[in-house]
C-alpha positions, 0 to 999 in steps of 0.5 A: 539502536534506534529508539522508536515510539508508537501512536496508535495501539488500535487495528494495526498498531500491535502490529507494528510494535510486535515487529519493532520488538521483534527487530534488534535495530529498534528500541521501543521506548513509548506507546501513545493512544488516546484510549487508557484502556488499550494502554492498560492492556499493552502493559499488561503484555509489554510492563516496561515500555512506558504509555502516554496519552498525549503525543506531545511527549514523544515529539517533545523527547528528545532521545526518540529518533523514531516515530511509527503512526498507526491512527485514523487517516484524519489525523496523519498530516498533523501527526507526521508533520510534528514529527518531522518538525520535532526531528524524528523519522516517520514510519506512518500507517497507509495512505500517507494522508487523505490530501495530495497537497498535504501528502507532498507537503509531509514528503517535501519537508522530510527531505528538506529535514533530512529525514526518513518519511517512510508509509506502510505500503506493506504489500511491497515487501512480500515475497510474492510481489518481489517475485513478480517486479522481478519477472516484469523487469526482466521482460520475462512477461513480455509486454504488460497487457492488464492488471485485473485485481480482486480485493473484497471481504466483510468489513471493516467499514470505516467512518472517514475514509471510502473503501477505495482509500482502505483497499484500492489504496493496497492495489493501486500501490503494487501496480505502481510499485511494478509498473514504476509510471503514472497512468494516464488517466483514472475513473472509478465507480462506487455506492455506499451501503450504510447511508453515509455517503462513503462508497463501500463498493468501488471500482477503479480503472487506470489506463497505461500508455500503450495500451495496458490497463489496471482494474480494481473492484474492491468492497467492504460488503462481499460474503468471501476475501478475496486478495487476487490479481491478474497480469497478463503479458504477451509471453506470460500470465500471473494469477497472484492470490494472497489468501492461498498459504504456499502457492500464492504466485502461478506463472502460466507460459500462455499466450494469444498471438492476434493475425489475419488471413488472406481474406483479412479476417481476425485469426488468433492463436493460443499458446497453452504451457506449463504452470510454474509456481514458484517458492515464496518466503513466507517471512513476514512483510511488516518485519522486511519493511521495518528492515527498510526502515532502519537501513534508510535511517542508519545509511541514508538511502531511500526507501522501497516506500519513501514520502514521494511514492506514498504521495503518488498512491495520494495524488491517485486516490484523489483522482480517483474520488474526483472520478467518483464525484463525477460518476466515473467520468475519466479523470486525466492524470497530470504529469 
């Protein structure tokens, strides 16, 4: 078993420590946060994993070969950095860390340590966008046109991060997770709400060779959440909505074919067909992705979210808030 600690019972720790639990690869053996009270509430539901407030005893122990960090953005670099240091595997919370230089440095010193650096891109390990990578792998969509995403809700609005570092962060991972390239260039647009200058309205546009383009609008100041995304293809579309409970993936076989006539003018034509929803295991993503986690420890392979992908979607959120400091000025991406 690997024995695995936690810093960071807040949001999305319980989170973590639930699927820890719930996984016979893990044994959790200390929580660490700052607030007594959160502890005292742990121990109530989990008497026999012991609590601490300073994360100097799990880097300092040395039978923990697991850490999982589930704090602040602020505080990742520090507390990923100990721990690679300390020889432990590292299991961290999105964004990697709020820096593209300190992202690389976490991923650079995680393989020169051999050891796992593994972020919480949950989204990767959905079934529904497995479903989808396949389908674009296969070319089954024909050549990708454009991402079109949606992500909004009321709140949580967060004090050291913008709403594209909190949400965007989610889309800017899937696409690149199904693209598998960089783009070629970024700009983004944002205001903020609460007089503090971080942005919790933005927009992000990322453009692709040939052609193809992602748009994100994401916001922390909308009535309704939503979690939608297009794709559209020249052989076929995708509508990906993650708030429906079954049906969240619909493959429309639809498509526009662009021709010009004798007197060279614009002619296009429409393909509508049959709507194909496929079915979606409705496991849940945190427990696949705890899956992966212990497979790269106890094989040494690399993860579906390794320390190198967690410091693209870093480098390309950095671009983005370049673009932002610029008023949406396009931002051209370094290879």
């Amino acid at each position: 078993m690997i024995n695995a600690s936690v810093i960071g019972y807040g949001y999305w720790g319980p989170n973590i420590v639930r699927n820890l639990i719930q996984n016979p690869q893990f044994q959790v053996s200390i929580i660490c946060d700052t607030d007594k009270k959160k502890l005292d509430g742990l121990k109530k539901i989990h008497p026999f994993i012991k609590t601490t407030q300073n994360p100097n005893d799990i880097f300092s122990d040395k039978n923990i070969s697991a850490v999982c960090i589930a704090t602040p953005i602020s505080t990742h670099f520090s507390l990923a950095k100990k721990a690679l240091l300390s020889d432990k595997h590292v299991f961290i919370e999105k964004p990697l860390t709020n820096l593209a230089s300190s992202a690389q440095e976490l991923a650079t010193l995680a393989k020169k340590n051999n050891r796992v650096l593994m972020v919480d891109h949950t989204f990767l390990y959905t079934s529904a966008i497995s479903i989808i990578k396949s389908l674009i792998d296969k070319k089954a969509l024909g050549q990708i046109l454009y991402f079109d995403s949606m992500r909004t809700n009321l709140g949580l609005f967060q004090s050291d991060a913008n709403v594209l570092w909190d949400l965007a962060v989610h889309d800017i991972s899937i696409v690149q997770y199904l693209f598998a390239k960089k783009p070629i260039s970024i700009s983004a647009f944002g205001v903020s709400h609460t007089q503090n200058k971080i942005e919790s309205l933005g927009f992000i546009t990322l453009e692709y060779p040939h052609g193809a383009i992602a748009h994100i609008n994401c916001s922390w100041s909308s009535p309704v959440k939503l979690r939608r995304m297009l794709i559209g293809g020249t052989k076929k579309m995708i509508v990906y909505d993650d708030v429906e409970p079954t049906e969240k993936v619909k493959i429309y076989d639809s498509s526009f074919k662009v021709k010009k006539n004798d007197k060279n003018k614009m002619m296009v034509d429409y393909r509508i067909g049959d709507i194909h929803i496929p079915k979606i295991d409705l496991k849940e993503a945190l427990s696949a992705a705890f899956e992966d986690f212990a497979d790269a420890i106890l094989t040494n392979k690399h993860t579906r979210s390794d320390g190198h992908f967690g410091a693209d979607i870093v480098s390309l959120l950095s671009y983005a808030d370049e673009s932002l400091r610029k008023k949406g000025q396009t931002v051209y991406v370094k290879n």
